[in-house]
N, C-alpha and C positions, 0 to 999 in steps of 0.2 A: 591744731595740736602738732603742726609737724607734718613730714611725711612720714608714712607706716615702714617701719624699718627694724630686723627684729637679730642683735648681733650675739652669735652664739660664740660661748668661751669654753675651748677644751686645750687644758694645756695638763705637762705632765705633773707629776707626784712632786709635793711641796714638800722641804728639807724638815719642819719641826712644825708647832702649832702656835708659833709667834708666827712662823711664814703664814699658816692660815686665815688665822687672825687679821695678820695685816691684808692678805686677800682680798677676807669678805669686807674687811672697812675700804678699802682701795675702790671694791665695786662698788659698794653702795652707796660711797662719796664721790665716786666721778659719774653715776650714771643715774639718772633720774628716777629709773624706773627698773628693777633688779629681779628677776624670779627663778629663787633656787628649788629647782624642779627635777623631777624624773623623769624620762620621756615615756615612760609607761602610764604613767600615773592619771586616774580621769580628773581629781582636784586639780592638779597641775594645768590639765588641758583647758580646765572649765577659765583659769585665771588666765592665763594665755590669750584664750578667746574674748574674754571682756579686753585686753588691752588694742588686739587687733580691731574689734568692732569700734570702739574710740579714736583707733587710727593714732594707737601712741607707742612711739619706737619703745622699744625694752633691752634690756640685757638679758641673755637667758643664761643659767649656765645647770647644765643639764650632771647632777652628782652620776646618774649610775651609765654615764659614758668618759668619765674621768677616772682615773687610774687613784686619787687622792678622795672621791667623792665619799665615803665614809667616811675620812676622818674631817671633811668639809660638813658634812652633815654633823658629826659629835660635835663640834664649835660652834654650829647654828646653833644647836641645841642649848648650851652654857651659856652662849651670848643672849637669847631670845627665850628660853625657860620652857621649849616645844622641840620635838624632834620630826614632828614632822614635814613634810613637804606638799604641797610649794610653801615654801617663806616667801611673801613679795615685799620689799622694801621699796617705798616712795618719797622721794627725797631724803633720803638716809633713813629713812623711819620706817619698824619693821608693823605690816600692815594685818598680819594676817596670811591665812590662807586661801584657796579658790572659791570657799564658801563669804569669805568675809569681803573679798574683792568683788565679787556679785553683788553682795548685799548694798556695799558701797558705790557701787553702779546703779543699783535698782532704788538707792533712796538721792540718786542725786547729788551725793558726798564725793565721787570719785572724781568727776572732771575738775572741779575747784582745786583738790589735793593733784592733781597733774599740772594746773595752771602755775602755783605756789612753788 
């Protein structure tokens, strides 16, 4: 899968919620594997941890050390019909959270959708 490589994105406060928008599609279309997380968060961690055990690079981009990360979070939420975190999206496609990202490791489902 790759080398294990894991690029964190903190940038400042986006002009409107079209700039957000185009944000989250920007990442989730250049980057394989996407997880909008809180660094506090143990869901967040538990999802983190299944991608480093597979040894598959990620994007992280962590809301509550962004200046923008609430109103990045209210957009998750419109776009994806969940407010909460981690969102992880795997080839543009929103997967769930740390519990569902496990589940899809423990039944087998998750290396295929990383291959894809």
């Amino acid at each position: 899968m790759g080398s294990q490589s894991t690029k964190i994105v903190r940038t400042s406060k986006m002009a409107s919620s079209a700039d957000v928008q185009l944000f989250i599609k920007k990442a989730v279309t250049d980057n394989k594997v996407v997880v909008f997380s809180k660094s506090y968060c143990p869901y967040c961690t538990m999802a983190k941890e299944v991608f480093q055990k597979v040894k598959q690079p990620m994007t992280v981009i962590e809301l509550d050390e962004r200046d923008d990360g609430a109103v990045i979070q209210e957009t998750l939420a419109q776009m994806t019909g969940f407010r909460t975190v981690p969102q992880v999206f795997i080839n543009g496609n929103c997967v769930g959270g740390g519990t569902d990202v496990k589940a899809l490791h423990s039944s087998g489902k998750l290396e295929p959708m990383l291959i894809g």
